[in-house]
LUMRO-255630 format. One record per residue (C-alpha): residue number from 1; z, x, y. Coordinates in Angstrom, 2 decimals. Example, Ala and Ser with C-alpha at 12.3 -4.5 7.8 and 13.67 -1.06 7.14 Angstrom:
BEGIN
GUZA 1 7.80 12.30 -4.50
GUZA 2 7.14 13.67 -1.06
This chain:
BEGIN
GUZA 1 85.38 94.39 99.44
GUZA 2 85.03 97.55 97.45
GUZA 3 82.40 98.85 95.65
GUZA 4 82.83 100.54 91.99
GUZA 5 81.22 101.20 88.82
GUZA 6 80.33 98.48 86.25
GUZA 7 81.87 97.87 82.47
GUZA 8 79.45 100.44 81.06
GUZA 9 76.89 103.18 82.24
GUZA 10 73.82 100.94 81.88
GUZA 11 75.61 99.00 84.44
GUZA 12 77.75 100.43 86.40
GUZA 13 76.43 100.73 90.53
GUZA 14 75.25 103.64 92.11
GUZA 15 72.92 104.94 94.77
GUZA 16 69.68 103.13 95.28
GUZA 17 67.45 104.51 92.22
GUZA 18 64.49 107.03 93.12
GUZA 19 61.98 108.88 91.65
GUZA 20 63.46 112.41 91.05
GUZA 21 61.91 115.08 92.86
GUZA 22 60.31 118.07 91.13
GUZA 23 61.67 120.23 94.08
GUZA 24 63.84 118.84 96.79
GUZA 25 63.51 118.97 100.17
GUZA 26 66.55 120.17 101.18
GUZA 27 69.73 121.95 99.51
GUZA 28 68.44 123.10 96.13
GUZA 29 72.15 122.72 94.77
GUZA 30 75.31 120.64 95.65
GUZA 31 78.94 120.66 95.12
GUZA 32 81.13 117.27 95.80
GUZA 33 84.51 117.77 95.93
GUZA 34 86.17 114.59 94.64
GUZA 35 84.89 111.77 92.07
GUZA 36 86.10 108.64 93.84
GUZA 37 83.47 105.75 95.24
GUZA 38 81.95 108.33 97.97
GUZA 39 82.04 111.58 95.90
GUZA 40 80.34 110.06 92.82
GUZA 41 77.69 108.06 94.62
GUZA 42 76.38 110.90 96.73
GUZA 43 76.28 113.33 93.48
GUZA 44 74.44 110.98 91.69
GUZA 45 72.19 110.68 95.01
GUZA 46 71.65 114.18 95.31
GUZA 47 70.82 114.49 91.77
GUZA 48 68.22 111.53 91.44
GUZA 49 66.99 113.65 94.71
GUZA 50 66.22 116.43 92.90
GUZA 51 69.85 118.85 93.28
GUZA 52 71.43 120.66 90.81
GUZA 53 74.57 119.07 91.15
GUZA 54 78.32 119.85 90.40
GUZA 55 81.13 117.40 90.65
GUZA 56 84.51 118.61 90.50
GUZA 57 87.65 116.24 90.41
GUZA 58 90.97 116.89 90.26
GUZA 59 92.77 114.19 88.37
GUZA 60 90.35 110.82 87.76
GUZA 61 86.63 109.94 88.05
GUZA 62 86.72 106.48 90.33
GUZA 63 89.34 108.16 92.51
GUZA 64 91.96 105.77 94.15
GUZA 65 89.81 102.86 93.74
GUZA 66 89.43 102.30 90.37
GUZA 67 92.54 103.94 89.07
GUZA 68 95.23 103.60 91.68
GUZA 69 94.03 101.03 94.58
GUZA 70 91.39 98.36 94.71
GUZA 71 90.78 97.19 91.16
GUZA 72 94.37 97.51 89.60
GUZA 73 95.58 95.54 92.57
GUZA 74 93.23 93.01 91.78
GUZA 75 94.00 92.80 88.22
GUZA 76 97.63 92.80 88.98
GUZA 77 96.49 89.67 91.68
GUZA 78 94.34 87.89 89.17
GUZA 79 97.18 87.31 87.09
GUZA 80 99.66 86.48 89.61
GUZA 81 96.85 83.80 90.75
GUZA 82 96.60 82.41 87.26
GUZA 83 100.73 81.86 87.10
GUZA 84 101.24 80.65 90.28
GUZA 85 98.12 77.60 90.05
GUZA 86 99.54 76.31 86.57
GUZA 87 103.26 76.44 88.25
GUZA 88 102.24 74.99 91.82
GUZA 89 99.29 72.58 91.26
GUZA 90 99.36 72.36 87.50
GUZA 91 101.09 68.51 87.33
GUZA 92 99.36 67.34 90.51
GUZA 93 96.28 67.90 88.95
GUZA 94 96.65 66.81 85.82
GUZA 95 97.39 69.76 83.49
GUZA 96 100.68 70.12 81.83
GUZA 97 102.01 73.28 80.58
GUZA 98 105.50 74.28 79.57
GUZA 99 107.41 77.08 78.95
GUZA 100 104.66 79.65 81.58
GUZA 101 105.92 83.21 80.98
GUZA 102 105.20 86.29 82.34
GUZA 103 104.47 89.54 79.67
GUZA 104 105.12 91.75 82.63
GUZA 105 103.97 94.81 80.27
GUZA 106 100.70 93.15 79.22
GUZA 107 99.75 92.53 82.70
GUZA 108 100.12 96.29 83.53
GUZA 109 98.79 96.93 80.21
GUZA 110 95.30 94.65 81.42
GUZA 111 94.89 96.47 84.74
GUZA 112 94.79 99.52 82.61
GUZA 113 92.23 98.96 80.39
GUZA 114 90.03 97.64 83.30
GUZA 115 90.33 100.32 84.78
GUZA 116 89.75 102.58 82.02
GUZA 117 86.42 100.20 81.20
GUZA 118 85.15 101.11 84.89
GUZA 119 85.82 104.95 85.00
GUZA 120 83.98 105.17 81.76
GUZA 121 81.24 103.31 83.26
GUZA 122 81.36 106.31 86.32
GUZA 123 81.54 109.41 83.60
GUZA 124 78.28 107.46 81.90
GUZA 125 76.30 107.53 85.50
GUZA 126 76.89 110.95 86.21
GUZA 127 76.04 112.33 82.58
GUZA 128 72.77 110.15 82.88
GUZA 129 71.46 111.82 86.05
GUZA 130 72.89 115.55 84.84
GUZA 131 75.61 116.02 87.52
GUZA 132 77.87 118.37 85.72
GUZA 133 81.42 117.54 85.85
GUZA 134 84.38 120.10 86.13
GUZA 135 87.98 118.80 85.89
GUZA 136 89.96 120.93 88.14
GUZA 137 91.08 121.56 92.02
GUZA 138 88.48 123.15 94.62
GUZA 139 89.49 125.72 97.03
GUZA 140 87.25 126.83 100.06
GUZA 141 87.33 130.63 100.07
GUZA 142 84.24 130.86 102.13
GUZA 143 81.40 128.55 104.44
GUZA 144 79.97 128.17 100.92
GUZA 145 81.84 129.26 98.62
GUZA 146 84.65 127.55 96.13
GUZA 147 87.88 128.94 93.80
GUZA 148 88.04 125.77 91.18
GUZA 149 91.30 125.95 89.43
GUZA 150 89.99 124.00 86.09
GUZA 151 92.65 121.84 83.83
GUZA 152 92.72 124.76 81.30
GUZA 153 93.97 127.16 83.79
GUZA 154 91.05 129.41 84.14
GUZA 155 89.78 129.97 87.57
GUZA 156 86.21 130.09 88.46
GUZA 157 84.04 131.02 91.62
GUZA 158 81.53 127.96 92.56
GUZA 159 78.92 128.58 95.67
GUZA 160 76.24 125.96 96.17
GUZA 161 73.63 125.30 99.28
GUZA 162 75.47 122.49 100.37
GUZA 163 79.25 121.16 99.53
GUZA 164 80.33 117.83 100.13
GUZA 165 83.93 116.36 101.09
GUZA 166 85.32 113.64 99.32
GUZA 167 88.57 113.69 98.62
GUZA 168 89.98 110.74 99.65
GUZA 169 93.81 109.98 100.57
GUZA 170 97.35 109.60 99.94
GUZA 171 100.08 107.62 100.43
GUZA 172 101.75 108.11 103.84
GUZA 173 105.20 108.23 103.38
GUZA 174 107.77 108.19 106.77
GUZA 175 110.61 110.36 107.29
GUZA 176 113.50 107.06 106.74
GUZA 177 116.70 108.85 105.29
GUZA 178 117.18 108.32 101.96
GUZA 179 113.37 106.61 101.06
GUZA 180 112.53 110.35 99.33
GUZA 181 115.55 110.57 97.77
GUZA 182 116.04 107.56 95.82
GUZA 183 113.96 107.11 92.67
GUZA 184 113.37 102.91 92.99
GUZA 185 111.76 103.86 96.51
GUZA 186 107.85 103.75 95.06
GUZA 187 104.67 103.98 96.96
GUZA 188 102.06 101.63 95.58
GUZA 189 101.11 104.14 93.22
GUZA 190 104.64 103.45 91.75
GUZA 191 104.18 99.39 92.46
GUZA 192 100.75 99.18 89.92
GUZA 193 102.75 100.85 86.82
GUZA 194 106.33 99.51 86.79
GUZA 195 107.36 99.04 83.06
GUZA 196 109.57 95.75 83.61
GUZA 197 109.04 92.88 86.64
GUZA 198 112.04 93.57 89.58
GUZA 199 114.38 90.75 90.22
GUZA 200 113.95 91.43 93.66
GUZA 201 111.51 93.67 96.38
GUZA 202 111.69 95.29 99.82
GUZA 203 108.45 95.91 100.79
GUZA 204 108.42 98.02 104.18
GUZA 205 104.92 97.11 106.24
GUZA 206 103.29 94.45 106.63
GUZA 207 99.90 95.91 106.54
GUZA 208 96.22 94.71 103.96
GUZA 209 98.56 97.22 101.20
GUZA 210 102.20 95.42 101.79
GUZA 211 100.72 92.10 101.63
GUZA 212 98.71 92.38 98.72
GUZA 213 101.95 93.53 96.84
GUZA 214 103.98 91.12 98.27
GUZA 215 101.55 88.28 97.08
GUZA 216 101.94 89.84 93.55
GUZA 217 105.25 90.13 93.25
GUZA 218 106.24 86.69 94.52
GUZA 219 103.70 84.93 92.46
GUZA 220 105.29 86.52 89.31
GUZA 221 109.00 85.16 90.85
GUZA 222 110.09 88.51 92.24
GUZA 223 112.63 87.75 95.72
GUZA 224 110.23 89.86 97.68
GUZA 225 111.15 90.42 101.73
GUZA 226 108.63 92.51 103.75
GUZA 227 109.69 94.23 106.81
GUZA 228 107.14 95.12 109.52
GUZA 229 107.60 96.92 112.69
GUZA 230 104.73 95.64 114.50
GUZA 231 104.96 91.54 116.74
GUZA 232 103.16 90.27 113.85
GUZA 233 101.79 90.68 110.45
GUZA 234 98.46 92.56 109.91
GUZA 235 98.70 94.03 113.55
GUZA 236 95.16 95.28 113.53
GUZA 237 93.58 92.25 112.95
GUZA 238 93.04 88.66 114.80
GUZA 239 96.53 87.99 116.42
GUZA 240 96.28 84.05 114.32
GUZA 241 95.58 85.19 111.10
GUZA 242 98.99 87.17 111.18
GUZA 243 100.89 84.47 112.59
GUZA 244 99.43 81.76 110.16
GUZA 245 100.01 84.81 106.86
GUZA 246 104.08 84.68 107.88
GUZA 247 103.87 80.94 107.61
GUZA 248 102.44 80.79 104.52
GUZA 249 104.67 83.74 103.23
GUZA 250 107.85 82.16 103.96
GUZA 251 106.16 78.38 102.20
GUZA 252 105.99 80.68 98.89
GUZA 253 109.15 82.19 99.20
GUZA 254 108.40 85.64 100.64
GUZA 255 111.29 86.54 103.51
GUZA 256 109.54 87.90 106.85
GUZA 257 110.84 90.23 109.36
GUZA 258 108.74 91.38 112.10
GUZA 259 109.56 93.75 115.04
GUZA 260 111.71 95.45 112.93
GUZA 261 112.34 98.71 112.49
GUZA 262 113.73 100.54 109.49
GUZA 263 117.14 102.90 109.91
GUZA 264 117.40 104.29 106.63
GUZA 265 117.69 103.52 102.78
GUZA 266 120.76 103.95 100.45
GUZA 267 121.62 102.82 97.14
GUZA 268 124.16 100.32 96.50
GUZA 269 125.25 99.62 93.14
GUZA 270 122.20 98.22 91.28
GUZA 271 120.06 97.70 94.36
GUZA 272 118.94 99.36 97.17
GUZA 273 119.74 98.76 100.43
GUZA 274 117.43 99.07 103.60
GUZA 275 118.98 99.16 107.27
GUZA 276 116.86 97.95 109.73
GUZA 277 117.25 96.81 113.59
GUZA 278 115.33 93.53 114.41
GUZA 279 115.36 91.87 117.76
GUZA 280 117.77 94.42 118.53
GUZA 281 119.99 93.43 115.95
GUZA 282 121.20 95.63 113.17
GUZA 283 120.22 94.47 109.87
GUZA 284 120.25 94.56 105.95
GUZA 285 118.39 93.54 103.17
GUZA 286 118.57 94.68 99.16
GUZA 287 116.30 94.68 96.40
GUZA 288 115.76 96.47 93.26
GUZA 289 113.20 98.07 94.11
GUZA 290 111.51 99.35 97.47
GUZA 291 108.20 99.50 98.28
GUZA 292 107.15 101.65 101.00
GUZA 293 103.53 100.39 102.13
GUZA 294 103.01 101.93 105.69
GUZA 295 99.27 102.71 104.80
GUZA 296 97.58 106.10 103.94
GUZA 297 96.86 109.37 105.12
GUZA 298 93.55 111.78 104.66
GUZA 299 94.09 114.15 101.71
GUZA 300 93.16 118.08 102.28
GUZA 301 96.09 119.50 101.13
GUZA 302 95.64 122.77 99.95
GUZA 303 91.86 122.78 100.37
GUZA 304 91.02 125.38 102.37
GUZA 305 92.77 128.99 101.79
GUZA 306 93.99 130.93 104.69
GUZA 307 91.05 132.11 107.10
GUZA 308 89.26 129.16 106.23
GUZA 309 89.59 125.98 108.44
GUZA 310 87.51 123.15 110.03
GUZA 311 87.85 121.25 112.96
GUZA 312 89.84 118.87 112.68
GUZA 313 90.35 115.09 114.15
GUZA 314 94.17 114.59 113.84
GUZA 315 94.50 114.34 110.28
GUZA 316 90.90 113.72 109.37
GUZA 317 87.88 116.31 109.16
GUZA 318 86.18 116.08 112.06
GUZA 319 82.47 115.26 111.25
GUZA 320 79.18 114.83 113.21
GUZA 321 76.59 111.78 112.79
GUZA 322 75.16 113.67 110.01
GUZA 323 78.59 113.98 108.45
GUZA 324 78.49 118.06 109.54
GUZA 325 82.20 119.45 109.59
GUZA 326 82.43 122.29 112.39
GUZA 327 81.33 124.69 109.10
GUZA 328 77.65 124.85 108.28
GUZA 329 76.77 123.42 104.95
GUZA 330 79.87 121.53 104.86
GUZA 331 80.25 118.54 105.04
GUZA 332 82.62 115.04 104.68
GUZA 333 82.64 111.60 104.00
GUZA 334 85.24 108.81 103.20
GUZA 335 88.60 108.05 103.71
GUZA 336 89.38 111.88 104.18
GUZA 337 86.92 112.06 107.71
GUZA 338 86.51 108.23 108.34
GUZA 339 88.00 106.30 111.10
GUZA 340 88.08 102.97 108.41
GUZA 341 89.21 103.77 105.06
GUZA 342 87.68 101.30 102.62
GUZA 343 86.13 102.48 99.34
GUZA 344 82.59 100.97 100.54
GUZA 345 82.75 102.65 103.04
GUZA 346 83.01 106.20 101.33
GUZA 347 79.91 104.77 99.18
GUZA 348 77.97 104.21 101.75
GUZA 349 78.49 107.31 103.62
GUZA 350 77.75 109.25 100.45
GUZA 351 74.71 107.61 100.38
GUZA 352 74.03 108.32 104.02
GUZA 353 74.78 112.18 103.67
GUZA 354 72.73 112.55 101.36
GUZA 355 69.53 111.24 102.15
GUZA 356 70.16 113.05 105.93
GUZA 357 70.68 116.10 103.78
GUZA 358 66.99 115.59 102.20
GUZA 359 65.19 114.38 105.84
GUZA 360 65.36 110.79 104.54
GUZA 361 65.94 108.17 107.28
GUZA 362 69.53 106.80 107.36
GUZA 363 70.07 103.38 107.31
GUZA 364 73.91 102.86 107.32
GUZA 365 75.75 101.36 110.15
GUZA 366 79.02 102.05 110.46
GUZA 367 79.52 99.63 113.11
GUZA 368 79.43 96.27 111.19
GUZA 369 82.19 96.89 108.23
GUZA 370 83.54 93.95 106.39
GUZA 371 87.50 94.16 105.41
GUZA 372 89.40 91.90 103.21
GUZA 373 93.06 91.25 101.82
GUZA 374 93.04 89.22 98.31
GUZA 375 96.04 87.30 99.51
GUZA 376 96.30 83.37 98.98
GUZA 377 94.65 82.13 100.83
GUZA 378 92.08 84.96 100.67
GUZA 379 91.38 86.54 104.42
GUZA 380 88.13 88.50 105.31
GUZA 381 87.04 89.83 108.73
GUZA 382 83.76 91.90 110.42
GUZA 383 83.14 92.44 113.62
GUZA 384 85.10 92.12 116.72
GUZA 385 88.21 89.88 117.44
GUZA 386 87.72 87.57 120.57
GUZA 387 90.76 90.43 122.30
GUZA 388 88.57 92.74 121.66
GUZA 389 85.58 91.46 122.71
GUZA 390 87.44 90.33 126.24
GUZA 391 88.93 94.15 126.45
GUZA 392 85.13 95.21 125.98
GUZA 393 84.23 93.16 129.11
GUZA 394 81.83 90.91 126.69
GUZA 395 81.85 87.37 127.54
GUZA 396 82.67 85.34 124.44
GUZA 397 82.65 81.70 123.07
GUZA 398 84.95 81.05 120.11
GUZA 399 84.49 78.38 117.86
GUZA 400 87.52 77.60 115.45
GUZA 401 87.56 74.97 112.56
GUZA 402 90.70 74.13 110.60
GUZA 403 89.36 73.09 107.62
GUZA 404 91.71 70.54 106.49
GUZA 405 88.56 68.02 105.99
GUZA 406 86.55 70.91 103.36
GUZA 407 86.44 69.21 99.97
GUZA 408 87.13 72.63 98.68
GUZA 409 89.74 73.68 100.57
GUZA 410 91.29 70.14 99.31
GUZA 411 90.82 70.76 95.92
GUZA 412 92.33 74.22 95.87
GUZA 413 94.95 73.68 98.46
GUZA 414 95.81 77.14 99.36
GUZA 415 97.59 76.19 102.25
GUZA 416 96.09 76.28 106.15
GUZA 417 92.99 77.62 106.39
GUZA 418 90.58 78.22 108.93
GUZA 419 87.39 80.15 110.24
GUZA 420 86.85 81.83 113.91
GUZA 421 83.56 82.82 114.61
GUZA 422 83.04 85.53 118.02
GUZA 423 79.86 84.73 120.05
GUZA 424 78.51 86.21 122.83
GUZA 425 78.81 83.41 125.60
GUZA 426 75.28 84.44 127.28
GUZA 427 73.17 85.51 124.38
GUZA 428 74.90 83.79 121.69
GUZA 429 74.60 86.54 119.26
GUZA 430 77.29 86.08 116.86
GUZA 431 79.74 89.59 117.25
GUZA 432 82.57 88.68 115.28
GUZA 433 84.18 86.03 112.02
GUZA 434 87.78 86.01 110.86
GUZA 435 88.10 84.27 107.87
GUZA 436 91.36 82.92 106.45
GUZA 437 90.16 79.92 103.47
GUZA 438 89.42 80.13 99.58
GUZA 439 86.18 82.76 99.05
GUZA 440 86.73 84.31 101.63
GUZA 441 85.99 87.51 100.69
GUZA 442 82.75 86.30 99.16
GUZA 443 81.07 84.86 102.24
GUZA 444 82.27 87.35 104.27
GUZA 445 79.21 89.06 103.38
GUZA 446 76.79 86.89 104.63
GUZA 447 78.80 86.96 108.14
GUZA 448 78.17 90.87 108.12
GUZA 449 74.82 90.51 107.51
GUZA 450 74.24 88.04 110.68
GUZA 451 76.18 90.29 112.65
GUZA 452 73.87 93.65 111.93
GUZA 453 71.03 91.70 112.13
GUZA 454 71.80 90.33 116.01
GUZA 455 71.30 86.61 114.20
GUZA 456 72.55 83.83 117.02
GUZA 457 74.60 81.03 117.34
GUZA 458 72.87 77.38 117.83
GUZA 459 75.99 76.18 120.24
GUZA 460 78.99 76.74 120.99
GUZA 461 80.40 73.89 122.19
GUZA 462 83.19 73.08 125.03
GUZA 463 85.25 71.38 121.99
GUZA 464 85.21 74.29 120.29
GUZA 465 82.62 73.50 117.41
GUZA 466 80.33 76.43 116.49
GUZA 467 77.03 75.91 115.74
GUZA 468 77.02 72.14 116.70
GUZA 469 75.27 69.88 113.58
GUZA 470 74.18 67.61 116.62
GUZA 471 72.63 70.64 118.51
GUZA 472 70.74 71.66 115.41
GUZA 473 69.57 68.03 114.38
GUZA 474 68.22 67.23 117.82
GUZA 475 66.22 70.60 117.74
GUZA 476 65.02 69.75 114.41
GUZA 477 63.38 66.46 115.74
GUZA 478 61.74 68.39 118.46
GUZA 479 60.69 71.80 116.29
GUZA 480 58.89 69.05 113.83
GUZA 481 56.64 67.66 116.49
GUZA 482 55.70 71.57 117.53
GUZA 483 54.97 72.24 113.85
GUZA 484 53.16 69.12 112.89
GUZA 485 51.05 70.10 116.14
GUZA 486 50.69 73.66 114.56
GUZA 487 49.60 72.84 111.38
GUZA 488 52.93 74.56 109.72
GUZA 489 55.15 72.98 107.61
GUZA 490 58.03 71.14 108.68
GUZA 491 61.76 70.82 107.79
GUZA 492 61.85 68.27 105.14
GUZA 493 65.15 66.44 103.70
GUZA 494 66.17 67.02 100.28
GUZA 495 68.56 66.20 97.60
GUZA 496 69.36 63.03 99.09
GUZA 497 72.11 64.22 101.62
GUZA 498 70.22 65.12 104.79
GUZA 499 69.46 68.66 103.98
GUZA 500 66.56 70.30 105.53
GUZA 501 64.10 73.15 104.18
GUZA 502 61.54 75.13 106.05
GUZA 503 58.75 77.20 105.10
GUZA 504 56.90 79.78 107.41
GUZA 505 54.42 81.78 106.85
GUZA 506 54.08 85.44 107.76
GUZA 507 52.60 85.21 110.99
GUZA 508 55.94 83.92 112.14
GUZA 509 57.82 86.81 111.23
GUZA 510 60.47 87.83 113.89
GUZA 511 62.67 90.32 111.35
GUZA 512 61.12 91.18 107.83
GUZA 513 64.02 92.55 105.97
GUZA 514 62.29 93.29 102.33
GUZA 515 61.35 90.05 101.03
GUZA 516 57.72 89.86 101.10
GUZA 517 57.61 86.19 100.00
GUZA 518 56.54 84.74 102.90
GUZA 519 59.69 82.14 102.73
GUZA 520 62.44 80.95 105.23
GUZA 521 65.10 79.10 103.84
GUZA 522 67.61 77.08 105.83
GUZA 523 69.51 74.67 104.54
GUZA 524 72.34 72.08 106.49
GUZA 525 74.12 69.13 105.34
GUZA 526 74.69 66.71 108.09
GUZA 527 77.10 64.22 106.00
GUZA 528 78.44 66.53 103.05
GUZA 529 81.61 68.58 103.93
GUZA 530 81.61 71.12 101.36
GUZA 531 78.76 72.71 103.40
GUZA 532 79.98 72.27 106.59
GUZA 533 81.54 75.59 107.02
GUZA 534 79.36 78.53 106.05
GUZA 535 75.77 76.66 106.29
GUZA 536 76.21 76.45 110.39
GUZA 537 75.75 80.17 110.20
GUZA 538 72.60 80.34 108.39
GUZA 539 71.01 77.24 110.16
GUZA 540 70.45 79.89 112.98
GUZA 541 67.99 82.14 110.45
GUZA 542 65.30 79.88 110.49
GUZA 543 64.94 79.76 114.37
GUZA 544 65.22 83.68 114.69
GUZA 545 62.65 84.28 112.04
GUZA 546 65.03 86.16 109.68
GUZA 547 63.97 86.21 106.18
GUZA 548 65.86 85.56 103.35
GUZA 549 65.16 84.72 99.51
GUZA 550 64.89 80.92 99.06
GUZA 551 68.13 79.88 96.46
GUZA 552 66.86 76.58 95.95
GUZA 553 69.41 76.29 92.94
GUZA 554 72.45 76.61 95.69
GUZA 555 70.62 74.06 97.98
């Protein structure tokens, strides 16, 4: 998931609003170096904190998210969605449309303007709190002091109390002969502003960046083939999910090649050809165009002048708990120091840095992070991966459903889909969920929650079945006697479809996480399949006292 500014300034999202202080506690001014999700967010911070603040960016406010990464891709994906429903399930379900084409412009044209719409919203929030934006490229000529090359030319000397790293990253780009050289060889910079649709795609890796791209481009009827040199398919992720992507690749048309190992590139005639070796075999495949989608590297490039260096962690700044480079009064955040590079990430670091910089208590854990791939199906992931777990000496139960029986999942039809949910085998605190269904990307949130929040599993049973509806019922029965006995209320059916609703009061409280109401709500459907897949999760809340905001409208 990523996390960006809104349509306009009113709206747009930033740090958690406080009251401005007269005088801050800490740095009196600060510099951020970069305007993307982590570099806005902690100058807006800083300023609602009481800073003088200065932002300088180079080339867009919104950095790679919003102009080059997250939301175009989406755009680009919505629209790809949109064509490939009417053309795959339009008939079957009813709706009848001829002559489906594809304005390949106007689709880049959309993604655009979106993106425009949300950087506007960004340059809104930062004149609102008076963080003073400077277009041009920051130098470090000192511990705290900055040359800014501005988009005019001129040159000016910027020092402030405390400067902030944010500048983000770049396409990585191998050394394969002939990929620099040849002009249809693009980056996914190059993939999100193409002026006509390819007949046909190479896409080389097989990574969250590859696959997104290869979705795209087969949805719109592009021959895409995508070469990966790892055993599988999103190699840092849950061997199945993977294996079961390839299937579903090569069902929509997408050509899969893993273990394979590119040679070089070279054009010939219209196309462009890519040698590879695969199973130890030599091999060739064309397309118009090639993509080269091997991930990305941290961007510092030219950032500190000669004399001036931090420490650095391969090709990332090096930073401390407090985000602290090996410079005093420098500091870093995002994908440019952070072992995961997601843009929420970089927003809530900036957040982080921030309020450690003003002796506010940090909050932040980088240790549950949610990821996500807007392929079809959707797939979404936190935590660990029962490998992991086993490689960490943890003990773990792992409870799989294939959810060919979800109503929703029936409707939609996206193809195999499934959840995995990680639990500790002795504690039965829930440490990891790969997702791989419709919405997955929107629950995946509530998983993360569990998992910060040490929230446990009701069973795990030998078949497999997490969070057993039997285990939970026959608890249920027994909890109501205890309760009745109490004087509390008890879980009561609703709606007609053996739901159940509880209501504690405060004295119960095991975790108070904000809400003040006094409410628990836990809701589980022992004969309706629609719920059968995410409300297992929750059913665990009420037991360990965890308090969440009753949504009797969703019950």
């Amino acid at each position: 998931g990523e996390q960006v500014g809104a349509p306009t300034a009113a709206a747009a999202p930033a740090a958690p609003a406080v009251e401005a202080a007269a005088a801050p506690n800490g740095p009196g001014t600060v510099l951020v170096i970069g305007g993307g999700p982590g570099g806005y967010v902690a100058a807006i911070r800083a300023a609602q904190l009481g800073a003088r603040v200065t932002l300088v960016e180079r080339e867009h406010l919104g950095g790679t998210c919003l102009n080059i990464g997250c939301i175009p891709t989406k755009c680009l994906l919505h629209s790809a969605e949109l064509v490939s429903e009417i053309k795959e399930q339009g008939a079957d379900i009813g709706v009848k449309v001829s002559g489906v084409e594809v304005d390949f412009p106007q689709v880049i044209a959309h993604k655009n303007a979106v993106s425009k719409q949300l950087t506007s919203g960004v340059a809104g929030l930062l004149k609102a709190n008076k963080v003073v934006k400077i277009d041009g490229e920051a130098t470090f000529t000192g511990p705290k002091t900055l040359s800014v090359k501005k988009s005019d030319g001129s040159v000016e000397e910027m020092t402030a109390d405390a400067i902030i790293v944010a500048t983000g990253s770049v396409n990585a780009q191998p050394p394969i002969p002939g990929l620099k050289e040849n002009p249809n060889c693009i980056d996914s910079t190059g993939a999100l502003s193409l002026e006509k649709l390819p007949k046909s795609m190479v896409v080389i890796g097989g990574g969250v960046i590859g696959i997104e791209f290869a979705t795209f481009y087969a949805d719109l009827g592009c021959e895409v083939t995508v070469i990966e040199g790892m055993d599988r398919l999103l190699p840092n992720m849950d061997k199945e999910l993977g294996q079961s992507l390839a299937l579903i690749l090569k069902k929509q048309g997408v050509k899969v090649f893993t273990n394979a190992m590119v040679q070089s590139v070279e054009k010939t005639g219209e196309d462009i050809a890519v040698n590879f070796t695969c199973k130890e075999k030599s091999e060739t495949v064309s397309g118009e165009a090639v993509l080269c989608a091997i991930g990305r590297r941290p961007y510092c490039d030219g950032l500190f002048a000669d004399g001036i260096s931090v420490e650095m962690n391969r090709r990332s700044i090096a930073v401390n708990e407090r985000y602290e480079t090996s410079i005093p009064h420098i500091y870093a955040i995002g994908d440019v120091s952070a072992k995961i590079q997601l843009a929420h990430v970089a927003t809530a670091q900036g957040i982080a840095c921030v309020d450690l910089l003003y002796g506010r208590e940090n909050h932040t854990s980088m240790s549950v992070v949610p990821s996500c791939i807007y392929c079809r199906p959707e797939i979404a992931v936190v935590g660990l991966t029962e490998a992991e777990a086993k490689e960490a000496g943890i003990p773990v139960k792992v409870g799989k459903h294939v959810m060919f029986d979800n109503a929703k999942t029936l409707i939609a039809d996206p193809g195999r889909c499934f959840m995995k949910f990680v639990a500790h085998a002795e504690t039965r605190e829930l440490l990891g969920a790969q997702l791989m269904c419709e919405h997955a990307t929107d629950m995946i949130g509530q998983l993360s929650q569990a998992i910060a929040n040490g929230m446990r599993g009701m069973a795990v049973t030998d078949h497999g079945n997490m969070f057993g509806i039997k285990e939970f019922f026959n608890y249920c029965k027994k909890k109501n006697g205890e309760l009745k006995e109490q004087g509390k209320p008890e879980f009561k059916p609703i709606l007609g479809c053996e739901m159940y609703v509880a209501r504690r009061t405060k004295e119960d409280k095991v975790k108070d996480m904000g809400d003040q109401s006094g409410y628990h709500l836990i809701v589980l459907a022992k004969n309706y399949k629609g719920y059968k897949n995410l409300i297992k999760l929750v059913s665990r809340a009420w037991v360990d006292g965890f308090y969440m905001r009753p949504r009797t409208d969703r019950a």
